[in-house]
Each structure stands twice: as C-alpha cells, then as structure tokens.
C-alpha positions in Angstrom: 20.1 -16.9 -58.7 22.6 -19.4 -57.7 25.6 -18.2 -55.7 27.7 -19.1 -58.6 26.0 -16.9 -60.9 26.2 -14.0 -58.6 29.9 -14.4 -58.2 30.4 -14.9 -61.9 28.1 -11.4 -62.7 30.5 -9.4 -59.8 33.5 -10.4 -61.6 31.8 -9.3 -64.8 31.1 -5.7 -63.3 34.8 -5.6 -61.7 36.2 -6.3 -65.4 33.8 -3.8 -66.7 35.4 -0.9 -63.9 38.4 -1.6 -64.4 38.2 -1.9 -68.3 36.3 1.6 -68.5 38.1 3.2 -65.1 33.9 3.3 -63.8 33.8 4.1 -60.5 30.7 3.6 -58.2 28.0 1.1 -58.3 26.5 0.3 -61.6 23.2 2.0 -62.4 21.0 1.5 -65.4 19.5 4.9 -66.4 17.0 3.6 -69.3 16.6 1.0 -72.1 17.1 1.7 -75.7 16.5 -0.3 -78.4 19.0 -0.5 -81.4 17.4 1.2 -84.7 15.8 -1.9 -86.3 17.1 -0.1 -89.9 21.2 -0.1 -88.3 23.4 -2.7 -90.1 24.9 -5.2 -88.0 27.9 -3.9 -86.3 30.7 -5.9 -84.8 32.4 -5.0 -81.5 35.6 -3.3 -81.3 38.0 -3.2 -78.3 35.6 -0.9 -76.3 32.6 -1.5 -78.7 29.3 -3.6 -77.8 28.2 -5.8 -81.1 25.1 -4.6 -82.2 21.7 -6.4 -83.4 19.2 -4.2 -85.0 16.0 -4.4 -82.8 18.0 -4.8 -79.3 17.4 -3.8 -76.5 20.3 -2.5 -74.0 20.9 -1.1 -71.0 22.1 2.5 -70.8 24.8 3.1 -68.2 26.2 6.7 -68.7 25.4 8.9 -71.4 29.5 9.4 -72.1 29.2 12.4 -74.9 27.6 13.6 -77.9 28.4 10.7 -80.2 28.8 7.6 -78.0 26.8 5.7 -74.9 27.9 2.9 -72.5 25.4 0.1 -72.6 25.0 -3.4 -71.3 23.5 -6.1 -73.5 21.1 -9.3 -72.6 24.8 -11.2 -72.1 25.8 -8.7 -69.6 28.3 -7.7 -72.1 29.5 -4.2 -71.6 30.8 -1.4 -74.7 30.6 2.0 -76.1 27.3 2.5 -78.9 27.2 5.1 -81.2 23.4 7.6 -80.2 23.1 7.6 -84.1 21.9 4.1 -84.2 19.9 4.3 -80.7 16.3 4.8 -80.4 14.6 5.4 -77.1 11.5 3.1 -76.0 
C-alpha cells in the first residue's frame, strides 16, 4: 500500500469511532456473506447498503437483531442477522 492509501484508510477508521463511539483497535471477528435471497437494501444513517451474495466483515456482534460490518469499500454500518449467513 501507498502511504497515501494508509493515511486515507486511518481517517476512515477514526470516522468510523467516532461515528459509532468504538473504542479500541478494529478487529474483524468473521466474514459473513449477505443471504443471496435478501432484497437489496439501501443504507440508512448508521446502515451499510446491502448486496445479496456479499461478503462483509463482522466487527462486533452489537445485539440480537443488528451486527456492525465493514464492506469491500471499507464502508462501515449496522446489518440486520436476519439477512446474514455465516461462511
């Protein structure tokens, strides 16, 4: 990576900590991949857009309904576990 890049993915993850009040270092627990049957979702405020058959990131299992992820853009949001699927 070029040092650009790395400076432009840091200021990513600092909006992404202070967006969702995160604290400590970013940690990807697994990949799941969105249920290829879902409907296209857009994002919300807090919401990552979702593309049936995509795989993401999980950062923190939040609760029983939703799950931070991180997309192939390094694009951070909530997903709702009823559309996940693990790999």
């Amino acid at each position: 990576m070029t040092l650009k890049a790395c400076k432009k993915e840091e200021k990513m993850d600092r909006g992404f900590q202070k967006k969702f009040k995160f604290e400590g270092s970013i940690k990807v627990l697994t990949q799941m991949m969105v249920d290829p049957a879902a409907t296209e979702k857009r994002g919300g405020a807090k919401n990552l857009p979702l593309r049936p058959g995509e795989i993401l990131d999980v950062i923190q299992f939040t609760n029983q309904e939703q799950i931070l992820c991180r997309n192939s853009q390094r694009r951070y949001g909530y997903v709702p576990r009823a559309v996940m699927l693990p790999l």
